[in-house]
C-alpha positions as CSV (number, residue, x, y, z in Angstrom):
1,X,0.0,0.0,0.0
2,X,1.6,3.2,-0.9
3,X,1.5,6.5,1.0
4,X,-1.0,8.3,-0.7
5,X,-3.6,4.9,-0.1
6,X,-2.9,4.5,3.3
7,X,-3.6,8.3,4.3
8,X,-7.0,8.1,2.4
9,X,-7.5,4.1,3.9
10,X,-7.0,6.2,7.7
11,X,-8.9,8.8,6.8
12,X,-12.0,6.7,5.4
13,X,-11.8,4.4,8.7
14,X,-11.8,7.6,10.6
15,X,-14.8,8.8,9.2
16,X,-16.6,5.4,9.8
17,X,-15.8,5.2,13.4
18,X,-17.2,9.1,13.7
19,X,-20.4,7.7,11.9
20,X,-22.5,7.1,14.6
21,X,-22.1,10.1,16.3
22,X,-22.5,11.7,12.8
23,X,-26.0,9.8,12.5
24,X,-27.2,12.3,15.6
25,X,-26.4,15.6,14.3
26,X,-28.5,17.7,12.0
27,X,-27.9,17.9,8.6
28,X,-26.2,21.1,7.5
29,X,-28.7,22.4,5.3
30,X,-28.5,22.3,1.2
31,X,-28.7,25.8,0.7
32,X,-25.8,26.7,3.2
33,X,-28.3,28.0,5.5
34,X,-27.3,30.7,7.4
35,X,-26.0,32.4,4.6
36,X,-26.9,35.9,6.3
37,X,-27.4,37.5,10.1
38,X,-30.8,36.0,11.5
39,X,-33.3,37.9,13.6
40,X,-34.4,37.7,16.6
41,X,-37.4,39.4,17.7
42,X,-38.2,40.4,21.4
43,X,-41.7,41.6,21.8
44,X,-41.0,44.2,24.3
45,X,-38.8,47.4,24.8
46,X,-35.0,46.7,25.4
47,X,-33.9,46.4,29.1
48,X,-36.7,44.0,30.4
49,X,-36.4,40.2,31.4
50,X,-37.5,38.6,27.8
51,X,-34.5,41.4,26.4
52,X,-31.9,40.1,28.9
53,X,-32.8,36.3,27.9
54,X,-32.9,37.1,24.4
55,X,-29.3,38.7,23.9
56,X,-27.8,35.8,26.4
57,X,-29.5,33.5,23.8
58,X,-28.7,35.1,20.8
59,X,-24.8,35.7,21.5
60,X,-24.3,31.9,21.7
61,X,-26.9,31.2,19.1
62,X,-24.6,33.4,16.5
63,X,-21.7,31.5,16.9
64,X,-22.7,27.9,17.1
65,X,-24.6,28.9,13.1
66,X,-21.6,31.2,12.4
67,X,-23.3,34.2,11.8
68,X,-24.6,37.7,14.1
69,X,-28.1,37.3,15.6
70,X,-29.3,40.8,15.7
71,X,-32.0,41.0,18.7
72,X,-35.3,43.5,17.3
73,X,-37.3,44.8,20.1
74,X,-41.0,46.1,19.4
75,X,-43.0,46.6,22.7
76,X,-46.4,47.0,22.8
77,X,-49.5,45.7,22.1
78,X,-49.2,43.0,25.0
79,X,-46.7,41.0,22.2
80,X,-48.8,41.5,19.4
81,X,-46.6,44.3,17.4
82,X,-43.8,41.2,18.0
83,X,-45.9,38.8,17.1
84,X,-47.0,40.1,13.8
85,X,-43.2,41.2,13.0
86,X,-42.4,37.6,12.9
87,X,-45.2,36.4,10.8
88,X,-44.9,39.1,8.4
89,X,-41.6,37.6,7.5
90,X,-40.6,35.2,5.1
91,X,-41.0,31.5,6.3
92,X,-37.8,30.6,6.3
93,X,-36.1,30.4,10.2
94,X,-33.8,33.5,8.8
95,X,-36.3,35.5,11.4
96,X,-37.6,33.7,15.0
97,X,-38.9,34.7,18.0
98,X,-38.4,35.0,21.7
99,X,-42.0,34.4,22.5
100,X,-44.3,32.9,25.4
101,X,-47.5,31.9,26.4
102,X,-48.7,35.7,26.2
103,X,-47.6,36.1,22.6
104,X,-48.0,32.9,21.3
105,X,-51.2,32.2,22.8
106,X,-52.9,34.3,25.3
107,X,-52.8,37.4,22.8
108,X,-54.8,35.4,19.9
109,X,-56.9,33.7,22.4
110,X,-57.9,36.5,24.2
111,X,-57.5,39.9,21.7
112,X,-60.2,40.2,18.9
113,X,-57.6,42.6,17.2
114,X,-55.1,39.7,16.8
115,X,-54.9,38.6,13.1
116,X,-53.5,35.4,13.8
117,X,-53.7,32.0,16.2
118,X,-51.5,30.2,18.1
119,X,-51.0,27.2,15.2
120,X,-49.6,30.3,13.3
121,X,-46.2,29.5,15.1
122,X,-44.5,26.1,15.5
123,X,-42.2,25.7,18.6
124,X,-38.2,25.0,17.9
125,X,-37.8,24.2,21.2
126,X,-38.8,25.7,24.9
127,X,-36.0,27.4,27.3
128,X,-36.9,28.0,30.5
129,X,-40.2,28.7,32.7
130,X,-39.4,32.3,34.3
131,X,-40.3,33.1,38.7
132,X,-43.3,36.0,38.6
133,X,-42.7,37.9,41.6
134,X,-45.0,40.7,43.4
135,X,-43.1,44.2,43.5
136,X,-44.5,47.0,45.9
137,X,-43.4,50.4,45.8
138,X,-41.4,51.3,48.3
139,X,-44.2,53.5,50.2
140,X,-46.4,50.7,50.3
141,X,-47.7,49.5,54.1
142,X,-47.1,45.6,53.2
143,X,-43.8,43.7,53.1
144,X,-45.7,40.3,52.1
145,X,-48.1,39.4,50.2
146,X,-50.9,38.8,53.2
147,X,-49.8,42.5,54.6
148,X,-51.0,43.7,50.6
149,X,-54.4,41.6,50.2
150,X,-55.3,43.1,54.3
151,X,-53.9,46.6,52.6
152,X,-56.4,45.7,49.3
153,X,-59.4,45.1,51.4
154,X,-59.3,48.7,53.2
155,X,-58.8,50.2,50.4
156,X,-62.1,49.5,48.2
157,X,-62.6,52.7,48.0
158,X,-59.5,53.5,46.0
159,X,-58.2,50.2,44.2
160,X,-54.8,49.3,44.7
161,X,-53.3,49.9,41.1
162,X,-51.0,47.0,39.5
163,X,-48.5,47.4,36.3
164,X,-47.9,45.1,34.2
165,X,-46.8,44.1,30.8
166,X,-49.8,44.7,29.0
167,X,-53.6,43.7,28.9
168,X,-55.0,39.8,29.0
169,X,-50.8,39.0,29.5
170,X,-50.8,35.9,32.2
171,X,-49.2,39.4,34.9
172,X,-53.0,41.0,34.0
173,X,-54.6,37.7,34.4
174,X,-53.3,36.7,37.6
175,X,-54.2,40.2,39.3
176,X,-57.6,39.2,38.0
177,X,-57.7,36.1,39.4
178,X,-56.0,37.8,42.9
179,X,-58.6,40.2,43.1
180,X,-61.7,38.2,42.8
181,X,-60.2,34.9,45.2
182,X,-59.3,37.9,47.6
183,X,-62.7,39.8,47.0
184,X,-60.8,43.4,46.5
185,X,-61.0,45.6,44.0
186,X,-57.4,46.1,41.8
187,X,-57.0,48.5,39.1
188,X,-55.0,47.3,36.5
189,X,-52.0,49.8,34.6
190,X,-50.7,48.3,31.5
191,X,-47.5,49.2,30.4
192,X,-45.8,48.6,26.8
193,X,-43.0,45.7,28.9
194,X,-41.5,45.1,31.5
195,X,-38.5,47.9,31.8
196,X,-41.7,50.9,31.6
197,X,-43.6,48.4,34.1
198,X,-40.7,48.2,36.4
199,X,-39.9,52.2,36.1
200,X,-43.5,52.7,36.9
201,X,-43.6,50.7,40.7
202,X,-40.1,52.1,41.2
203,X,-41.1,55.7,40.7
204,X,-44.6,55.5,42.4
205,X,-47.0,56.0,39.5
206,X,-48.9,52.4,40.6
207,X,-48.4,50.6,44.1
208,X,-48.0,47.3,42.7
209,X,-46.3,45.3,40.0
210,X,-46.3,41.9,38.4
211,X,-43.3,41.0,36.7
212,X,-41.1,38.2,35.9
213,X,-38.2,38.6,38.3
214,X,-34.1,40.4,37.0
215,X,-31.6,40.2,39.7
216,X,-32.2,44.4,39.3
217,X,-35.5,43.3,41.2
218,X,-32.8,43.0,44.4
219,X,-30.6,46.5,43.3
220,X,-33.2,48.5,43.5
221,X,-34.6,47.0,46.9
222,X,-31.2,47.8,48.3
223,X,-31.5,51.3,46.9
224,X,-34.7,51.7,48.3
225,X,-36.9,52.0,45.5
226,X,-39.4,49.2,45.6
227,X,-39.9,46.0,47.6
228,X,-39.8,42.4,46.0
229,X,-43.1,41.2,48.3
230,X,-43.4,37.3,47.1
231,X,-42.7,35.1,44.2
232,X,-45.8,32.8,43.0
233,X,-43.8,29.8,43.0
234,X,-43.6,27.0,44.3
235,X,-39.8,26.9,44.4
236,X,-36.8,29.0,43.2
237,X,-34.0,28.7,41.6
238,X,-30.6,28.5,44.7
239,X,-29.9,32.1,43.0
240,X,-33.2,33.7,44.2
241,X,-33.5,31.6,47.6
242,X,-34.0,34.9,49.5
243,X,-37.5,35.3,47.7
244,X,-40.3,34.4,50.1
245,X,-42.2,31.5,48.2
246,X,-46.2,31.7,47.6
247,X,-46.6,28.8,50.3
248,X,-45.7,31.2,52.9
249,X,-48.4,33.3,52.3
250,X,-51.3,32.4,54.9
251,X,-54.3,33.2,52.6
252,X,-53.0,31.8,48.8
253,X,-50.4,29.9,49.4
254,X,-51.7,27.6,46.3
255,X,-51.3,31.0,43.9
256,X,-48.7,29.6,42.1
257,X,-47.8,30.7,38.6
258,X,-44.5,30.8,36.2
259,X,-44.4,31.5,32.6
260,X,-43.2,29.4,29.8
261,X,-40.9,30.6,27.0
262,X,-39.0,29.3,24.2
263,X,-38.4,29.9,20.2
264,X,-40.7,30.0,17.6
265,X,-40.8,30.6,13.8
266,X,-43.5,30.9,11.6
267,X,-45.4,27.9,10.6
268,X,-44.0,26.5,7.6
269,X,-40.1,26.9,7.4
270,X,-37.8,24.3,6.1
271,X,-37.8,21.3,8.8
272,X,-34.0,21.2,7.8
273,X,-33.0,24.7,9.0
274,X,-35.2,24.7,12.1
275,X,-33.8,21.4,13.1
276,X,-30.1,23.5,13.0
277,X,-31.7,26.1,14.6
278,X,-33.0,24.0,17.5
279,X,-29.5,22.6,17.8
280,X,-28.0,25.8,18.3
281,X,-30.8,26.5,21.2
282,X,-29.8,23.3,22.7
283,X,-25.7,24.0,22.4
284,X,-26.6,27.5,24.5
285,X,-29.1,25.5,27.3
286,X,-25.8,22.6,27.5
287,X,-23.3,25.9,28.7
288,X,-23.3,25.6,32.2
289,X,-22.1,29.4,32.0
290,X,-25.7,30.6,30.1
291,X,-27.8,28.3,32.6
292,X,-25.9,30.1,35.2
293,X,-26.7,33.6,34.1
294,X,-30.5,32.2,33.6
295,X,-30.9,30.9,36.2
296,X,-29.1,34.3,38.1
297,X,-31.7,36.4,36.0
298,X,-34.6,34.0,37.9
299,X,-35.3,31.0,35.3
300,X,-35.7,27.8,35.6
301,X,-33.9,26.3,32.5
302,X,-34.6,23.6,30.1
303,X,-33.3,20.9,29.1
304,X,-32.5,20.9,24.8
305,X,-35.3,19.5,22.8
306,X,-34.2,16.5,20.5
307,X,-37.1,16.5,17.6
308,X,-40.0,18.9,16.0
309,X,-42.2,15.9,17.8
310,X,-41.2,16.6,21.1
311,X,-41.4,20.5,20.6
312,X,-44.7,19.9,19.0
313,X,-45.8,18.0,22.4
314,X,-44.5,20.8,24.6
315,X,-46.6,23.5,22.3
316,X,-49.7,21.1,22.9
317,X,-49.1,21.4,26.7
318,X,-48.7,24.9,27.1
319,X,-51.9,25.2,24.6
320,X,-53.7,23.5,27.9
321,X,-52.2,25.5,30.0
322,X,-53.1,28.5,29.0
323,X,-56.8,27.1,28.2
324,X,-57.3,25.9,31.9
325,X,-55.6,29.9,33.3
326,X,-58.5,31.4,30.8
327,X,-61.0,29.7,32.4
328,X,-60.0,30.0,35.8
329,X,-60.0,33.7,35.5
330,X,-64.0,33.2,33.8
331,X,-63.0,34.7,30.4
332,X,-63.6,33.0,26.9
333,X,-61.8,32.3,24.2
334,X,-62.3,34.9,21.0
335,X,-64.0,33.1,18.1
């Protein structure tokens, strides 16, 4: 055997060993895909908790594909200016989004104004549920979350006001639901995200605030500008141990809520180049360095999604989810 044969005899054996590993990876896609920067939209103003996730996400998402991820904010709407961004675009993965069950679902379900549904998006793979916590500002009577439904009830007369995210998000929901299993009256402010939301409790235009929790949440109660009152789970990540959980509360200790998220594209794009999308996801949730800073900014993170099947199940789950949270709160579905 000469030279020449027995470097390409090595190099074929080589390639056979590799092939069952090989047999587990996606296929790089025909057309080269990425060929150009992908985008990644973020349904709310830049500075909030779905804007941290997103540019922790997209940094490592850019380099596993070899090409920038540019992160597009457009708040308002409660996720529906987001939404439509996305769907607008061509069906082809170059454009996803950092969605959740208020986007994806709640908003269509919920908003007559929505021109889409839910099946409009297919799931590439979920990331992480995300803590809600309670924020009071810091004039507020009430350090837990008993002290502000005693507060609640003497103040029928003039609601306690709550900020959140936007109208029919899960935040609005669950002050709905709070208010009627408390029997008093809260007004609801809607906001156009989280950072105006969070601005709002901070600088006293509303008393309350529900928010998925940022480790600024704790700066600020340091500074003195707002308290974090409770989370409405039903445990925490080791990083935000110092939250007092829902159980401790002596009147809804069973409140509990988180929210899901993941990435979605529009219905439709090439299985091929979401299935390398969705292994780029699942490179970034394998880092123990992004779970870290996840699960620092108050997430619970998830574990990478092998196949469109088992995305496809998860998307069918949260679709229950948020079906049973509609009903508890005695509202029904839009036609």
């Amino acid at each position: 055997m000469t030279a020449t044969h027995r470097r390409q005899f090595l190099q074929y054996a080589s390639l056979l060993a590799g092939a069952p590993w090989l047999a587990t990876q996606p296929a790089w896609a025909a057309d080269g895909y990425p060929s150009k920067p992908l985008s990644l939209v973020v349904p709310y103003p830049a500075g909030g908790a779905s804007d941290t996730a997103a540019r922790i996400f997209g940094e490592s998402i850019g380099k596993t594909l070899k090409q920038q991820v540019v992160v597009e904010n457009y708040g308002g709407g409660t996720g529906l200016i987001g939404a439509n961004k996305v769907l607008s675009a061509q069906a082809d993965a170059y454009t996803f989004f950092h969605g959740s069950i208020n986007e994806v679902f709640l908003a269509p379900m919920l908003n007559p104004s929505a021109r889409y549904a839910p099946k409009d998006f297919s799931l590439v793979a979920p990331i992480s549920e995300a803590h809600i916590v309670l924020l009071a500002r810091n004039g507020l009577q009430a350090d837990s979350l008993d002290k502000v439904i005693a507060l609640a009830k003497q103040s029928s007369a003039k609601p306690l006001t709550y900020a959140t995210v936007g109208i029919d998000s899960i935040y609005h929901l669950m002050g709905e639901a709070l208010a009627t299993r408390v029997g008093a009256p809260l007004l609801h402010v809607p906001y156009k995200g989280g950072a105006p939301a969070l601005q709002g409790v901070a600088g006293g235009e509303v008393d309350l605030a529900i928010l998925p929790y940022q480790t600024s949440f704790d700066a600020m109660q340091a500074q003195g500008r707002l308290k974090v009152v409770t989370s409405f789970s039903k445990e925490l990540p080791t990083p935000l141990a110092h939250i007092p959980l829902i159980s401790q509360s002596q009147q809804l200790p069973d409140f509990a809520y988180t929210i899901s998220g993941g990435y979605f594209v529009k219905q439709g794009c090439p299985a091929e180049r979401v299935s390398l999308l969705r292994n780029a996801i699942g490179a970034a949730l394998q880092n123990p360095e992004i779970r870290a800073r996840l699960e620092a900014e108050g997430r619970t993170v998830a574990q990478p999604t092998g196949s469109q099947a088992a995305a496809n199940q998860a998307f069918d789950q949260y679709l229950l989810r948020v079906g049973e949270l509609i009903r508890t709160v005695g509202r029904k579905p839009v036609a």
